[in-house]
N, C-alpha and C positions, 0 to 999 in steps of 0.2 A: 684883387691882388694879381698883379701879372706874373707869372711863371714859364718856363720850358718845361717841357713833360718827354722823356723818350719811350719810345716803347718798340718791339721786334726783335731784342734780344733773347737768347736761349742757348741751347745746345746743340750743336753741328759736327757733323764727321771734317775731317782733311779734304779739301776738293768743294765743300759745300759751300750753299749760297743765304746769305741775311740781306734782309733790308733794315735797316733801322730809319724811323720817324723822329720827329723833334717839332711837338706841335707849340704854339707859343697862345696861351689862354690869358684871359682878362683884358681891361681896355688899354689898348695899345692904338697908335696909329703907323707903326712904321717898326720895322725892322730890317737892320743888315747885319753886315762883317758877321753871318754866319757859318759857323765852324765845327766842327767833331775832333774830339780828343779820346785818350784813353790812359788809364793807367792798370797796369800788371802787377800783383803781387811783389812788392818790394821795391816798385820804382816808380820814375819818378812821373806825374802828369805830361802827357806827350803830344803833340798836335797829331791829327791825321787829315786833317785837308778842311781847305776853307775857303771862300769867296775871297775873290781881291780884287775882282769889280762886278758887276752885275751878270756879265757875262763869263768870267773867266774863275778858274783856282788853281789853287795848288796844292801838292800833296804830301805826305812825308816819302822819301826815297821807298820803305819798306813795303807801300803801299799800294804805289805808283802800276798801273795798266791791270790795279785788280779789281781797287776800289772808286767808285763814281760818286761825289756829293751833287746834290741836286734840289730843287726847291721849287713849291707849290704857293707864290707868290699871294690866291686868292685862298687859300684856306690856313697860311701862315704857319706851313709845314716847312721843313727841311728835310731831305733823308741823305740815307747812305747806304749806296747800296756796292755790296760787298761780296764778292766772289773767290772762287780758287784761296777759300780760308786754308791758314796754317795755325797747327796748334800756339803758334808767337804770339797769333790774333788774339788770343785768349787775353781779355781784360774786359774791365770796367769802361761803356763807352759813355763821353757828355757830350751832350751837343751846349753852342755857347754864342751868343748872337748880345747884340747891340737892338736894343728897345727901346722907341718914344713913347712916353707916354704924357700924361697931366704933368708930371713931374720933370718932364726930359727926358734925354735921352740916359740908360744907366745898362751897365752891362748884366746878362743875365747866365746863371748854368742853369745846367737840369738836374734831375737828382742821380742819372748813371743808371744805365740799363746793361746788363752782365750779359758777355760774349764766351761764350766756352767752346772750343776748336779741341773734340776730342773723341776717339775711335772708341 
């Protein structure tokens, strides 16, 4: 069964640094259009940056010169690594990628790894 798995989330002071992973297990041949989300206690799933070509991404405005997406093409990781958190960071993060596999290609989440930004 193919899956995304996150894992690096915890709990952080103001100022502090995460990396969050996004490993993609089972037989797959290919993965893209990977990407990181979150949702916060009462709202609504949100992007926070993603691939938009192999080289390049984008981010949400809020997130922009703190947080870096990045990816480990041979071990079919993605991360996110996360800087100068503020307590707003605080949410649920998914990472969210595009899978081939036997099947096709189908789009995949993870199950959400908990970011807590708190003194």
């Amino acid at each position: 069964q193919v899956q995304l798995a996150e894992s690096g989330g915890g709990l952080v002071q103001p100022g502090g640094s995460l990396r969050l992973s996004c490993a993609a297990s089972g037989s797959r041949f290919s993965m893209n259009a990977m990407a990181w989300y979150r949702q916060a206690p009462g709202k609504q799933r949100e992007l926070v940056a993603r691939y938009i070509s192999d080289d390049s991404a984008n981010y949400a405005d809020s997130v922009k010169g703190r947080f870096t997406i990045s990816r480990d093409n041979a071990k079919n990781t993605v991360y996110l690594q996360m800087n100068s958190l503020k307590p707003e960071d605080t949410a649920v993060y998914y990472c969210n990628a595009n899978l081939l596999t036997v099947a096709g290609w189908g789009n995949y989440w993870g199950q959400g790894t908990q970011v807590t930004v708190s003194s």
